[in-house]
LUMZAKOL-55710 format. One record per residue (C-alpha): x, y, z; residue number from 1. Coordinates in nm, 3 decimals. Layout:
% residues N
+---------+---------+---------+-----+
|       X |       Y |       Z |   i |
+---------+---------+---------+-----+
|       X |       Y |       Z | NUM |
...
+---------+---------+---------+-----+
//
This chain:
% residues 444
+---------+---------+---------+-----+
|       X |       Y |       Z |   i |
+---------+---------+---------+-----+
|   0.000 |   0.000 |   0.000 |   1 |
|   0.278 |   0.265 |  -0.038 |   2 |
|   0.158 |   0.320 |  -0.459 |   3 |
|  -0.038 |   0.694 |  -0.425 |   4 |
|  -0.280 |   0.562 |  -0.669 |   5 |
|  -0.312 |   0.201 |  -0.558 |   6 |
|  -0.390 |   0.394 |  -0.203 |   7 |
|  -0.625 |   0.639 |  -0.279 |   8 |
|  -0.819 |   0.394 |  -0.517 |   9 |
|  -0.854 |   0.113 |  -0.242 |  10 |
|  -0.975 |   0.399 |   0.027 |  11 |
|  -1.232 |   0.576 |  -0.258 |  12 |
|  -1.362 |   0.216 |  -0.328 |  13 |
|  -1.402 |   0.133 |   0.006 |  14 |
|  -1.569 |   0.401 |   0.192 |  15 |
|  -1.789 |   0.371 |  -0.156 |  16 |
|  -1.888 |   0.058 |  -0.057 |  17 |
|  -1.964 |   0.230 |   0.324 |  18 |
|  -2.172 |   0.499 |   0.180 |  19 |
|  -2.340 |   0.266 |  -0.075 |  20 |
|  -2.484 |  -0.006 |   0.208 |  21 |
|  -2.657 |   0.281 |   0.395 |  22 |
|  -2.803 |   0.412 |   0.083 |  23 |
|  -2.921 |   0.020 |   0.026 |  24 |
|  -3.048 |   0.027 |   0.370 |  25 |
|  -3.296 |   0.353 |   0.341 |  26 |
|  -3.392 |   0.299 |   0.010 |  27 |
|  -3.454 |  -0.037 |  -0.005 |  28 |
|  -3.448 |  -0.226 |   0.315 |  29 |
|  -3.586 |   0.004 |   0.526 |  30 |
|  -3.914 |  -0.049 |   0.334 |  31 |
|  -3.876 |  -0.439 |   0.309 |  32 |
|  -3.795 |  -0.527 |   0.662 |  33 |
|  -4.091 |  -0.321 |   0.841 |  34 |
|  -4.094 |  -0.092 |   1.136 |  35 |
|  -3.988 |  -0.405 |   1.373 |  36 |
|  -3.721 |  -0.501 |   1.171 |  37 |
|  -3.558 |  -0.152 |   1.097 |  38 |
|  -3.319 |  -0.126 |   1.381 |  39 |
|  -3.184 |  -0.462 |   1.367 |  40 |
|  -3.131 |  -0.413 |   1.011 |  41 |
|  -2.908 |  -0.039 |   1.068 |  42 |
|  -2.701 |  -0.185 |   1.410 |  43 |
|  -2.608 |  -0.456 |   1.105 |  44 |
|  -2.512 |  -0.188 |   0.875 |  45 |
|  -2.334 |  -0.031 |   1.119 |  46 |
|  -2.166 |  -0.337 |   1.241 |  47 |
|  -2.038 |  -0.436 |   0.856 |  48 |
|  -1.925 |  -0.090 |   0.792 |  49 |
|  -1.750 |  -0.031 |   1.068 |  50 |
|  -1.573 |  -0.358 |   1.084 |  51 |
|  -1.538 |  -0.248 |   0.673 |  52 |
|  -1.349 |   0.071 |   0.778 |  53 |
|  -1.107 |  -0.081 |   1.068 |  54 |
|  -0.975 |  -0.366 |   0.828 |  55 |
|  -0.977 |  -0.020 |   0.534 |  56 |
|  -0.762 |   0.206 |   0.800 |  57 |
|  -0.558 |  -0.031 |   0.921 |  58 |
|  -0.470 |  -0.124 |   0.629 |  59 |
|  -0.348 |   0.201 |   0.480 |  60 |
|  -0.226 |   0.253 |   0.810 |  61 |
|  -0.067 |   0.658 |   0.872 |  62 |
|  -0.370 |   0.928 |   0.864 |  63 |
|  -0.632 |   0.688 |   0.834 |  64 |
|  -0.553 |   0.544 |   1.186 |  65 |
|  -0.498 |   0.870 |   1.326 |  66 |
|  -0.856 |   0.953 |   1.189 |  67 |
|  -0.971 |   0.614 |   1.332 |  68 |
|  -0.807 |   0.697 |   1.685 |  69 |
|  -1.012 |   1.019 |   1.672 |  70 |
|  -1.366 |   0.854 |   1.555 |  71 |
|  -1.321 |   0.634 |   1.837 |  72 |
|  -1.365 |   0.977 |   2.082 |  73 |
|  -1.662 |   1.105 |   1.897 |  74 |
|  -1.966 |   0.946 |   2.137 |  75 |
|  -2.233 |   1.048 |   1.890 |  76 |
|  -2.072 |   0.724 |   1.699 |  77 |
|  -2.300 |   0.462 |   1.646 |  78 |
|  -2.148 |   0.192 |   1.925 |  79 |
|  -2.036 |  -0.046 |   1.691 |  80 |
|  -1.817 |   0.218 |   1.533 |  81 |
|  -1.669 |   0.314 |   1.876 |  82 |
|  -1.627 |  -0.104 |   1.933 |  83 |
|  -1.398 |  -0.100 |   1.632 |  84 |
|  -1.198 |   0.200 |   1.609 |  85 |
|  -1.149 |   0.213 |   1.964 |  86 |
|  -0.898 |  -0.134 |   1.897 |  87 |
|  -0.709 |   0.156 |   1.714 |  88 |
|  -0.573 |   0.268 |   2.017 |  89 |
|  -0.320 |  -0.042 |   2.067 |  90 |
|  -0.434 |  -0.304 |   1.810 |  91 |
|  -0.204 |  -0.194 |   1.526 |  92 |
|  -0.010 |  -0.478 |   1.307 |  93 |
|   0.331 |  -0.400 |   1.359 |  94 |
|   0.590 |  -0.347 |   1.050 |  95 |
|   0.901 |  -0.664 |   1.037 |  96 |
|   1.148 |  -0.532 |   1.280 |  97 |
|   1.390 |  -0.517 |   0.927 |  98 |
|   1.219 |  -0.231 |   0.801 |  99 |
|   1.250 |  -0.032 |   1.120 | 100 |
|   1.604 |  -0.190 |   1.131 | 101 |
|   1.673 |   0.036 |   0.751 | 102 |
|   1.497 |   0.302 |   0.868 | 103 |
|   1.709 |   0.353 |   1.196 | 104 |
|   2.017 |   0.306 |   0.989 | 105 |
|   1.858 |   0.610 |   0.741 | 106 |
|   1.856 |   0.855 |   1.054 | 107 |
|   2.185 |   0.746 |   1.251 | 108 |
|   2.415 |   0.549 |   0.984 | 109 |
|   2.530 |   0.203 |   0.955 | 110 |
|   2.696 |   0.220 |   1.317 | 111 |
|   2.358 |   0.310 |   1.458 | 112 |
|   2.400 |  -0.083 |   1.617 | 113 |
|   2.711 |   0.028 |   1.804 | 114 |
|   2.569 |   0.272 |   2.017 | 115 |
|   2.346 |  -0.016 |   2.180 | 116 |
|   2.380 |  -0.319 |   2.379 | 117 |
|   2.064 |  -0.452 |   2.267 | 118 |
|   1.748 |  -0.325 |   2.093 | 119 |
|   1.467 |  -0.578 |   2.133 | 120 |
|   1.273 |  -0.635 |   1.776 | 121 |
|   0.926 |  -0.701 |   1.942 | 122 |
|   0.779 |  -0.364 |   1.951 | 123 |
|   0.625 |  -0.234 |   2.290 | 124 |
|   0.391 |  -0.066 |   2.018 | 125 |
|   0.268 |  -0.007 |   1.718 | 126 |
|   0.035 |   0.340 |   1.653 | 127 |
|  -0.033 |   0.514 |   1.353 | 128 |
|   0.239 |   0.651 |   1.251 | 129 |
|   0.518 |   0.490 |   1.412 | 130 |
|   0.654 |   0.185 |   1.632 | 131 |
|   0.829 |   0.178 |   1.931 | 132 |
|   1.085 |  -0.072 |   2.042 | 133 |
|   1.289 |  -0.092 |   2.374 | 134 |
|   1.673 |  -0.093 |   2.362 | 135 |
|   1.943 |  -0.067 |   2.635 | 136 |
|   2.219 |   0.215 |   2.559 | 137 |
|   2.622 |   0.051 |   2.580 | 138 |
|   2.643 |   0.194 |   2.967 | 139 |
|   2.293 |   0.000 |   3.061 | 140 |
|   2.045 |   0.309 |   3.027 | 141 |
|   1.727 |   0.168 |   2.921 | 142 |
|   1.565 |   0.373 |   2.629 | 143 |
|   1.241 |   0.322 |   2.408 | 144 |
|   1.275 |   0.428 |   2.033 | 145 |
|   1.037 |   0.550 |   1.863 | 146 |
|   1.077 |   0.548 |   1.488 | 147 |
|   0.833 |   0.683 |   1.193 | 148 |
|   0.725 |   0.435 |   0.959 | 149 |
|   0.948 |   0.418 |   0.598 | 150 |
|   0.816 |   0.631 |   0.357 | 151 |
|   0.498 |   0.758 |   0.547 | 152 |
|   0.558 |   1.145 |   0.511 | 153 |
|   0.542 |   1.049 |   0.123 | 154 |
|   0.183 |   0.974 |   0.152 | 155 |
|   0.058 |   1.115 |   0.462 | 156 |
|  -0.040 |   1.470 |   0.351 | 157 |
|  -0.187 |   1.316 |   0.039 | 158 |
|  -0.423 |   1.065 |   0.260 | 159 |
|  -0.555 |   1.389 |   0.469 | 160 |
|  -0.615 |   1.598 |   0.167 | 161 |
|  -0.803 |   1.284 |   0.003 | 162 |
|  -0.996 |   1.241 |   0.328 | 163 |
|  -1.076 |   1.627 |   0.365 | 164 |
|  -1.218 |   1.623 |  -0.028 | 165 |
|  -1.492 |   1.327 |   0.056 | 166 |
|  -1.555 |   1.404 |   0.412 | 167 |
|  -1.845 |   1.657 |   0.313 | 168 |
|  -1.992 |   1.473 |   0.018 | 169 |
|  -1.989 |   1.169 |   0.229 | 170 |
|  -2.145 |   1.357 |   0.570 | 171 |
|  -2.392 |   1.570 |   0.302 | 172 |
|  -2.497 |   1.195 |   0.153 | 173 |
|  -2.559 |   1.071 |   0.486 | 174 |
|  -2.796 |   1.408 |   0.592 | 175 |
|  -2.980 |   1.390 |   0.250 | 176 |
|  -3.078 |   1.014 |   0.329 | 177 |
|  -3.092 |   1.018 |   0.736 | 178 |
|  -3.240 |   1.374 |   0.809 | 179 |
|  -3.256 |   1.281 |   1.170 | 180 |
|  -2.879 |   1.301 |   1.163 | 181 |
|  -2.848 |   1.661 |   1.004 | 182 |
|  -2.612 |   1.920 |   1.234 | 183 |
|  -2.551 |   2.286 |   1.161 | 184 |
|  -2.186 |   2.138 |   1.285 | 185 |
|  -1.947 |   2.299 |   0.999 | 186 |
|  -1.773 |   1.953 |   0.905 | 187 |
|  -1.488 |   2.139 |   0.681 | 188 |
|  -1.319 |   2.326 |   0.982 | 189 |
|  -1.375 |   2.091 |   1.196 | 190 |
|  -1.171 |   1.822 |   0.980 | 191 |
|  -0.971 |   2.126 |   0.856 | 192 |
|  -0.862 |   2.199 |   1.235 | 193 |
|  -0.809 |   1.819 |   1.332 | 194 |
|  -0.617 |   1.753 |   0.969 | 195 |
|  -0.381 |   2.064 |   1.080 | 196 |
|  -0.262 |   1.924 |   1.387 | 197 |
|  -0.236 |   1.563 |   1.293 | 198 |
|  -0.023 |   1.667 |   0.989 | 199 |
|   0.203 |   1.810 |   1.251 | 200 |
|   0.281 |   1.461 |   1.425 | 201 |
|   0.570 |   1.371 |   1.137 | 202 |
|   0.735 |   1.686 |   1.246 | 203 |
|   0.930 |   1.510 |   1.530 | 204 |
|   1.120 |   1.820 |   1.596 | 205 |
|   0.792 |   1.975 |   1.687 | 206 |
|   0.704 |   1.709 |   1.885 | 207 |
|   1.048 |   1.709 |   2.046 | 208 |
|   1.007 |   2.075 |   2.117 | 209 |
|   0.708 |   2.063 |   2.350 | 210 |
|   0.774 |   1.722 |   2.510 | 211 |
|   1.088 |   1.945 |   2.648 | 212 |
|   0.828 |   2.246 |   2.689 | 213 |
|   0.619 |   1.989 |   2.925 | 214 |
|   0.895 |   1.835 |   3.121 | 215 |
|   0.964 |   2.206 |   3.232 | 216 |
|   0.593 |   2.257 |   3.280 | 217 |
|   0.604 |   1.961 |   3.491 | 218 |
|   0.929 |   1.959 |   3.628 | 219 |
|   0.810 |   2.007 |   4.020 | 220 |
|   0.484 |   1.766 |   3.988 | 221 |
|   0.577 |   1.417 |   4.156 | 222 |
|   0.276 |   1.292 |   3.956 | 223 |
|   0.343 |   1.341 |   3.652 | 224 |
|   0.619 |   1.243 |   3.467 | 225 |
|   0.761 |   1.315 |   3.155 | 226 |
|   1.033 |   1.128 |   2.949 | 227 |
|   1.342 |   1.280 |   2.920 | 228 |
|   1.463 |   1.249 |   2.563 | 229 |
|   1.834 |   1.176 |   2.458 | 230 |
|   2.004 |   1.402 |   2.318 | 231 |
|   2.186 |   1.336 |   1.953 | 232 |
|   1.953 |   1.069 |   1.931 | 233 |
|   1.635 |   1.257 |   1.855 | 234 |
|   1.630 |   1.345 |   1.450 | 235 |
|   1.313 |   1.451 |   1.230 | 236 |
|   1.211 |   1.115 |   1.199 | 237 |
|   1.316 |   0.896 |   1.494 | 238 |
|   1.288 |   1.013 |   1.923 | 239 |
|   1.484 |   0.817 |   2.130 | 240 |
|   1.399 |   0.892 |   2.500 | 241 |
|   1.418 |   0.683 |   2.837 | 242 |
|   1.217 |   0.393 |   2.957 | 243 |
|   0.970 |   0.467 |   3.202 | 244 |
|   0.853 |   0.145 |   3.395 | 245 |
|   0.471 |   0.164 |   3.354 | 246 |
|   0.169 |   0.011 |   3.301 | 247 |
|  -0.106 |   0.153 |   3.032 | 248 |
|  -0.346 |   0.348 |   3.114 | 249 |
|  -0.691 |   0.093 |   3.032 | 250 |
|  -0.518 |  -0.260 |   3.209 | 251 |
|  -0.433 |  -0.038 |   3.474 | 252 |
|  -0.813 |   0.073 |   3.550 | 253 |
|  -0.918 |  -0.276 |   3.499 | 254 |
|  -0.679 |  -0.443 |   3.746 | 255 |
|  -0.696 |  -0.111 |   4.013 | 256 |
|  -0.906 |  -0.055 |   4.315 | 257 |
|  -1.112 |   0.250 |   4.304 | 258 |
|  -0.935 |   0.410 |   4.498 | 259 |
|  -0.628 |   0.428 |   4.338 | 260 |
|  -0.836 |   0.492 |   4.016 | 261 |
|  -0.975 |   0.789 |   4.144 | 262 |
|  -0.666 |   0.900 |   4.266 | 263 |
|  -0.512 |   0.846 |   3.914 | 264 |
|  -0.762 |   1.002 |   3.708 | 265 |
|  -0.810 |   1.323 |   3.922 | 266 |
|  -0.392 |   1.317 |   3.819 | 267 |
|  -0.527 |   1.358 |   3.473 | 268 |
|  -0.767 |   1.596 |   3.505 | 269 |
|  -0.496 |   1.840 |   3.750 | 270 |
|  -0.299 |   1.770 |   3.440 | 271 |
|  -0.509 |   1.863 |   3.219 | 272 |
|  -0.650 |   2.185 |   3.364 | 273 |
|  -0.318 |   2.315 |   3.494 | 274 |
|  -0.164 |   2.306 |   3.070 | 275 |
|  -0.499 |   2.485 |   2.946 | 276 |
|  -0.590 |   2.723 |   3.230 | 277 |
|  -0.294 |   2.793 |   3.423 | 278 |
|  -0.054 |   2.787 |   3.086 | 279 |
|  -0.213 |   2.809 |   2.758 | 280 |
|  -0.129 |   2.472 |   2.623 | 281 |
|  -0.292 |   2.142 |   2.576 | 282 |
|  -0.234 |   1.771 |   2.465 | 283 |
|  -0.543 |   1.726 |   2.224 | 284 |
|  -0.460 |   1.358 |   2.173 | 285 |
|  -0.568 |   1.200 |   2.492 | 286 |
|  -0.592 |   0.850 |   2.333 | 287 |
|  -0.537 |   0.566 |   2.605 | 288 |
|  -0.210 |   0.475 |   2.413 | 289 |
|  -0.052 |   0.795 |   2.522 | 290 |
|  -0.053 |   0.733 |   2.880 | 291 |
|   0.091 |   0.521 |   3.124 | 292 |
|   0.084 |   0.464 |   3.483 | 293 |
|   0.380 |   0.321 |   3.728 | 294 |
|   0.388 |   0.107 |   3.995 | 295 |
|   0.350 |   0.415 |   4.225 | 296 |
|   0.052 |   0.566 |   4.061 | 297 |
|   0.242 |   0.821 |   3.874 | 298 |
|   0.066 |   0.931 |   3.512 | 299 |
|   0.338 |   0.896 |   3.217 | 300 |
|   0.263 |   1.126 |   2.925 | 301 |
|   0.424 |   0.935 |   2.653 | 302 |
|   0.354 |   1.188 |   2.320 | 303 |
|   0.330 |   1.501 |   2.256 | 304 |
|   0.255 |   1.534 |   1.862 | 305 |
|  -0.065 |   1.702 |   1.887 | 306 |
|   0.011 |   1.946 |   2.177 | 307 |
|  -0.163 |   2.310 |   2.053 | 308 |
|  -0.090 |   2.681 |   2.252 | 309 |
|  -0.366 |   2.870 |   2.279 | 310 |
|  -0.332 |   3.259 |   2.195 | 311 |
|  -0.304 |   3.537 |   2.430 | 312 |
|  -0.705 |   3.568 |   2.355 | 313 |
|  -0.795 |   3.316 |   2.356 | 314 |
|  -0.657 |   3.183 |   2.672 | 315 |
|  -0.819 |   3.485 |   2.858 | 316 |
|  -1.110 |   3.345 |   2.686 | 317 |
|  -1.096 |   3.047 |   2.778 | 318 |
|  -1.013 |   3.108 |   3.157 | 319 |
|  -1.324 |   3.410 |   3.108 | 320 |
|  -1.563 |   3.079 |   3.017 | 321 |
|  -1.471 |   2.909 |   3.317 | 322 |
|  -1.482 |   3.187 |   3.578 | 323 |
|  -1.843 |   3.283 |   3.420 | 324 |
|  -1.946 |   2.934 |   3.479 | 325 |
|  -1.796 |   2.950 |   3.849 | 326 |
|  -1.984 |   3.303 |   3.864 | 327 |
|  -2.321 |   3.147 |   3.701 | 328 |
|  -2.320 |   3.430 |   3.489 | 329 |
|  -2.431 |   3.301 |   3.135 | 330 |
|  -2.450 |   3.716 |   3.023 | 331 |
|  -2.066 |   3.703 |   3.063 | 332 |
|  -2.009 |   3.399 |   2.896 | 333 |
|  -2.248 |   3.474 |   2.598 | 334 |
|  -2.022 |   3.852 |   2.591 | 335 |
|  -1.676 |   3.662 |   2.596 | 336 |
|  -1.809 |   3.407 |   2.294 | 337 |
|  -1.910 |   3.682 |   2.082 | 338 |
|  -1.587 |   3.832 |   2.140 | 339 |
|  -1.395 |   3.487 |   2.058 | 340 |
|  -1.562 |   3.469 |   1.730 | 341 |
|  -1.873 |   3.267 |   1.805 | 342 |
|  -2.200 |   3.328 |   1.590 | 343 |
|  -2.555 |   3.167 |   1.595 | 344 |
|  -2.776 |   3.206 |   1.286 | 345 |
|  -2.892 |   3.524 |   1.461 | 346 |
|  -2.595 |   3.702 |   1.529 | 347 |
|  -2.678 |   3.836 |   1.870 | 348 |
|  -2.527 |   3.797 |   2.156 | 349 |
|  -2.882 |   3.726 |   2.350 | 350 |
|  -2.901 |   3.407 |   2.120 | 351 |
|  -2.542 |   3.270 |   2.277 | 352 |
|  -2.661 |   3.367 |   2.574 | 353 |
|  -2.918 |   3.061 |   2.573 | 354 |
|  -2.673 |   2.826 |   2.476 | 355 |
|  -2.403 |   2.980 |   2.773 | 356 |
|  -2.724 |   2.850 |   2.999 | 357 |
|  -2.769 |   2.543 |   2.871 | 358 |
|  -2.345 |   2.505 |   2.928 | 359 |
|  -2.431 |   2.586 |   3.221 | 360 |
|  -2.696 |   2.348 |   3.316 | 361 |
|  -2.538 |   2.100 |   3.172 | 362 |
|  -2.140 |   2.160 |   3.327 | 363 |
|  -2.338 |   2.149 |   3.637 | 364 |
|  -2.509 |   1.805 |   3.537 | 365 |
|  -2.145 |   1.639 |   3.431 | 366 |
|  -1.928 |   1.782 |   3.724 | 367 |
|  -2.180 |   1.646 |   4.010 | 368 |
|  -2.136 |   1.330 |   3.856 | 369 |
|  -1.796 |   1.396 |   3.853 | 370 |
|  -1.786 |   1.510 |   4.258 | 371 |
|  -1.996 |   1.173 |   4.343 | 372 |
|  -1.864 |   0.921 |   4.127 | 373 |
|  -2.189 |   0.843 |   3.957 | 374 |
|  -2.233 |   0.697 |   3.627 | 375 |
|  -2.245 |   1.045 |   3.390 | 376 |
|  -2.310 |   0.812 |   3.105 | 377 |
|  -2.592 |   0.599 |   3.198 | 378 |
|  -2.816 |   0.917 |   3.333 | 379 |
|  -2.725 |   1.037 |   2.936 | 380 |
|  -2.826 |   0.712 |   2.837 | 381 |
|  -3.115 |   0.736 |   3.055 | 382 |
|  -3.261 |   1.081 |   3.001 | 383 |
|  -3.153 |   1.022 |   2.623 | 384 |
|  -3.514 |   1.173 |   2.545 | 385 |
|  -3.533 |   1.474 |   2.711 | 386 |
|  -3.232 |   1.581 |   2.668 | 387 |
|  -3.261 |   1.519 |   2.330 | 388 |
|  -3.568 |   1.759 |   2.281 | 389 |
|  -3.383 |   1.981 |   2.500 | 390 |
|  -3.112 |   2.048 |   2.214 | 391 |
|  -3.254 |   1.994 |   1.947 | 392 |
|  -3.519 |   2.315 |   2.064 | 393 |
|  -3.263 |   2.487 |   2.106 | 394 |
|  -3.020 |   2.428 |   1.854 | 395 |
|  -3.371 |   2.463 |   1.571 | 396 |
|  -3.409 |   2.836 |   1.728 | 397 |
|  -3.061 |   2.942 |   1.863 | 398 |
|  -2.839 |   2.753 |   1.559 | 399 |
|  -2.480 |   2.757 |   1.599 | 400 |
|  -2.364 |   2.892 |   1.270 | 401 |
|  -1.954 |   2.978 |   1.347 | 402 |
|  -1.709 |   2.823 |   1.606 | 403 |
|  -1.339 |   2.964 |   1.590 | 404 |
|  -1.122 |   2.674 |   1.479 | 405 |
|  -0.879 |   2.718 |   1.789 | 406 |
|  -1.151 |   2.589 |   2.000 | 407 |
|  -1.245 |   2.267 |   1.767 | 408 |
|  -0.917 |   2.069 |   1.909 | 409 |
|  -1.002 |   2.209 |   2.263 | 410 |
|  -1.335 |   2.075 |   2.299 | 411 |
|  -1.199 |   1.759 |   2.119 | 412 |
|  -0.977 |   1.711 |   2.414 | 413 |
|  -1.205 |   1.846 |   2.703 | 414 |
|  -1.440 |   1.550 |   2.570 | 415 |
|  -1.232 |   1.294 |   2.550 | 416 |
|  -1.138 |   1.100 |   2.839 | 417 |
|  -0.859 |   0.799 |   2.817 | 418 |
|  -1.081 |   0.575 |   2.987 | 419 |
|  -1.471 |   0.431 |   2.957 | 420 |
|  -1.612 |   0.690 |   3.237 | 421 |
|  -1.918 |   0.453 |   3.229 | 422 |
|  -1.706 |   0.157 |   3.355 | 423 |
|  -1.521 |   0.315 |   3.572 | 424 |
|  -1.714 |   0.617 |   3.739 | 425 |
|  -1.416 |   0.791 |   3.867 | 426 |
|  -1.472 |   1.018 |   4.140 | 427 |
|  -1.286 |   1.363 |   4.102 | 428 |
|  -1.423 |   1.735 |   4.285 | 429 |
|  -1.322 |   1.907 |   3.955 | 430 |
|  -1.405 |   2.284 |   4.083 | 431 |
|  -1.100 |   2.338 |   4.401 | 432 |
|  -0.859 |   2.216 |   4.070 | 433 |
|  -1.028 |   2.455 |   3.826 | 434 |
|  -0.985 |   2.767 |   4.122 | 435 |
|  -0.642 |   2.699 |   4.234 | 436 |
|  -0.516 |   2.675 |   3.842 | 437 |
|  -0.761 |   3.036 |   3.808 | 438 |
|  -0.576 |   3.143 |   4.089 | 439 |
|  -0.230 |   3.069 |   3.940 | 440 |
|  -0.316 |   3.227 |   3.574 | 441 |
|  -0.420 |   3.523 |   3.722 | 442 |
|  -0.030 |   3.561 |   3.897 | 443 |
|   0.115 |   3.498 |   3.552 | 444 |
+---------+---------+---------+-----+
//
């Protein structure tokens, strides 16, 4: 799969075929099978497809896992969807350690071998766009490597821009045929916005850059950890860094007591508010491959590809949101959107004034789940119907018609958790975290 045209052929035909069985479905066996027989005949659809599209991503491996990794985040999914891409995270094939072998020997020379006592050809991973092997350094360090695929960046830009091309004729076929499914979400920026940033995970020098930006970030936290990478070892295609003893993240939960799981996963979310509130920057890839957890209940950040800075603006936007939710003052919040760049279909700022309630409402709903350790996803599941209405009312009078694109990776991460919250119900008080990382933006 490395011929351009072989590629984009086999990934046209294929999500064809995708597009074509739903089209089958409401056209023709939607009328056949009956109104009993309707849903059983769609969760097969869905089931096919998405099994369809795993083999199809996997396959081509590069962007179309990375796109995979992110569908598996995107709860509005049917489930078997999220069943399928979610084996994305760590259910790569990995390449024949030889090809890694030539490509290590592209990036250090044919001597690479003699800076090692032993590199292990198993792979500890295998993501989208690279694998990751475990070596010892002549001295006994023990170091991971983590080295692009051969030949990726020669098709990886092209695989995004196909993707971006039939992403709106493929949503716009989908709305034609299921209206039920229609959104006033603007599908181009949003896979405009994600496309950006994922583009920017070949640049290992990037990513080099702000793992070093977080280990300073994080240089006084005892629980968090960042690898330290080694130096001359680290080139535009390969990061060599040590080897952190650690578990990942999703065995972890499922062996831990809930204690330690809360404990763990409050960790994350610290994490995650001190970067975005306290300092303007955020890992948007919060993927359960890209975390690990030690035998001490430390949290490992392991990559750092898809980290984004906010703006000055935006950051005092952003930290503006939160202290008008603290404040219950959806005027404020409405005020600060308009400023940001946000828009309903009737450009007022009374209009995102309703929605700033219903953020509100429903911040308050998620966060006392949240405090008690309750299951936030089964009381979705369960008041699926009202809530429902609830929206869609709202989003029929008050449409959102513009959201700046600096936001679309930020609510991608704020979303996303790196475990099933409806298995595991953490319990986490998120509001003392949220003030004390207020209170340390506002000394900056």
């Amino acid at each position: 799969m490395n011929n351009r045209f072989v590629r984009t052929l086999y990934a046209v035909g294929q999500i064809a075929l995708v597009l074509f069985a739903y089209l089958w479905y409401r056209r023709v066996t939607y009328y056949r099978v009956g109104r009993d027989g309707r849903r059983e005949a769609l969760n097969r659809v869905h089931e096919q497809s998405a099994r369809r599209l795993f083999v199809t991503f996997g396959r081509l491996r590069g962007a179309y896992i990375k796109l995979g990794q992110w569908l598996s985040t995107q709860a509005i999914l049917p489930p078997a969807y999220l069943i399928e891409f979610a084996k994305m995270q760590d259910q790569v094939e990995p390449l024949p350690f030889a090809r890694i072998e030539a490509a290590l020997e592209r990036a250090w020379g044919a001597d690479w071998r003699d800076r090692f006592d032993d590199v292990e050809e198993k792979p500890l991973a295998a993501a989208s766009i690279a694998q990751v092997h475990r070596a010892r350094l002549k001295g006994g360090r023990e170091v991971v490597i983590k080295c692009q695929y051969p030949g990726i960046e020669r098709f990886f830009s092209k695989d995004l821009a196909l993707v971006e091309v039939m992403h709106p004729w493929y949503v716009r076929a989908i709305e034609l045929n299921f209206p039920e499914l229609r959104t006033t979400i603007d599908h181009r920026a949003m896979i405009a916005e994600l496309f950006r940033y994922i583009n920017r995970e070949l640049d290992y020098v990037n990513e080099l850059h702000y793992q070093n930006k977080m280990r300073e970030l994080f240089a006084t936290w005892k629980s968090v950890i960042i690898p330290e990478p080694i130096e001359g070892l680290c080139t535009p295609h390969v990061i060599c860094m040590e080897y952190i003893e650690g578990t990942r993240i999703l065995p972890w939960f499922e062996a831990a007591n809930q204690e330690d799981r809360d404990k763990v996963y409050e960790t994350f979310v610290d994490m995650a508010l001190y970067t975005m509130v306290a300092k303007g920057i955020f890992q948007s890839d919060t993927h359960p491959g890209n975390f690990l957890i030690t035998p001490d209940h430390r949290l490992v950040l392991l990559d750092f590809g898809c980290v984004k800075e906010l703006k000055p603006e935006f950051r005092k936007g952003t930290i503006g949101l939160v202290q008008a939710y603290l404040n219950r003052d959806p005027q404020a919040g409405a005020e600060i959107l308009w400023n940001l760049g946000f828009r309903t279909r009737q450009q007022t700022i009374e209009s995102l004034t309703k929605w700033m309630e219903y953020a509100i409402k429903m911040s308050d709903v998620v966060l006392d789940h949240f405090k008690h350790g309750h299951d936030l996803v089964a009381h979705l599941q369960d008041n699926l119907a009202a809530l429902s209405k609830e929206f869609t009312d709202l989003n029929s009078q008050h449409s959102v018609a513009s959201v700046p694109e600096e936001y679309m990776l930020l609510g991608r991460a704020l979303a996303t958790s790196p475990v099933p919250l409806d298995k595991y119900k953490p319990q986490v008080d998120v509001i003392p975290l949220a003030l004390e990382h207020l209170a340390e933006a506002g000394r900056d």
